[in-house]
N, C-alpha and C positions, 0 to 999 in steps of 0.2 A: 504494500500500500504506500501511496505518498507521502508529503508532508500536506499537501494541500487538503482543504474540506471546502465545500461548499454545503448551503441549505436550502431546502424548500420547505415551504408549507403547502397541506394539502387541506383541501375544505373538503370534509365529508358530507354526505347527502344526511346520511340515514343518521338515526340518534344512535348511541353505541350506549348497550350495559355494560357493566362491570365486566362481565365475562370477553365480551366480544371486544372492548377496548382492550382489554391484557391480549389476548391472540393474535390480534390487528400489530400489536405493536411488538409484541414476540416474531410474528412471521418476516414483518417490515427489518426488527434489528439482527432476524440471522441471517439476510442480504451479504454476501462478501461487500466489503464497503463502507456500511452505514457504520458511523463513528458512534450517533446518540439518536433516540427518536425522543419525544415528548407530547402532551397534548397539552389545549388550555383548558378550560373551566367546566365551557358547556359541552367538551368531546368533539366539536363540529371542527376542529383545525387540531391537525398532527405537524407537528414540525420534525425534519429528519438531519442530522448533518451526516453528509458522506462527502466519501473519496470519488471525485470527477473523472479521475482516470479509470475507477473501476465501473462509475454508476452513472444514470443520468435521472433526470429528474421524471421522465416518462419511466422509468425502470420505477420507479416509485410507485406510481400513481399504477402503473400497471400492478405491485402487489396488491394494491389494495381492492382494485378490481377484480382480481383473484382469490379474493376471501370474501366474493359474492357483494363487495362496498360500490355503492359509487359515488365519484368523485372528481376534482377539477383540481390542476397545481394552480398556486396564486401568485400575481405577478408575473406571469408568464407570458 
């Protein structure tokens, strides 16, 4: 892996419980790459840092569409 990170935020559609945030964010942080993942308050926005050379920010967005979420990168 590099030195470098970058971030993105994702806006999630769906509301996420308890259970289904921890998964989302497990599947998201065993990504070769992903430095940190986190959410904020109301669940609706994950924020990830990863390694650019290994990730991009559609690699993201596509886990989370792959755990049946959907969802938009922000700022993109």
């Amino acid at each position: 892996m590099s030195t470098s990170v970058c971030d993105v935020t994702v806006h999630i559609d769906e509301s996420l419980n308890d259970r289904e945030l921890v998964n989302l964010e497990e599947a998201i942080r065993s990504d070769f790459g992903v430095v940190s993942v986190g959410h904020n308050e109301d669940r609706h926005m994950m924020f990830v840092l990863y390694d650019p050379e290994v990730l991009r920010g559609k690699d993201i967005l596509n886990r989370v569409t792959d755990q049946g979420f959907h969802g938009e990168l922000v700022g993109f």
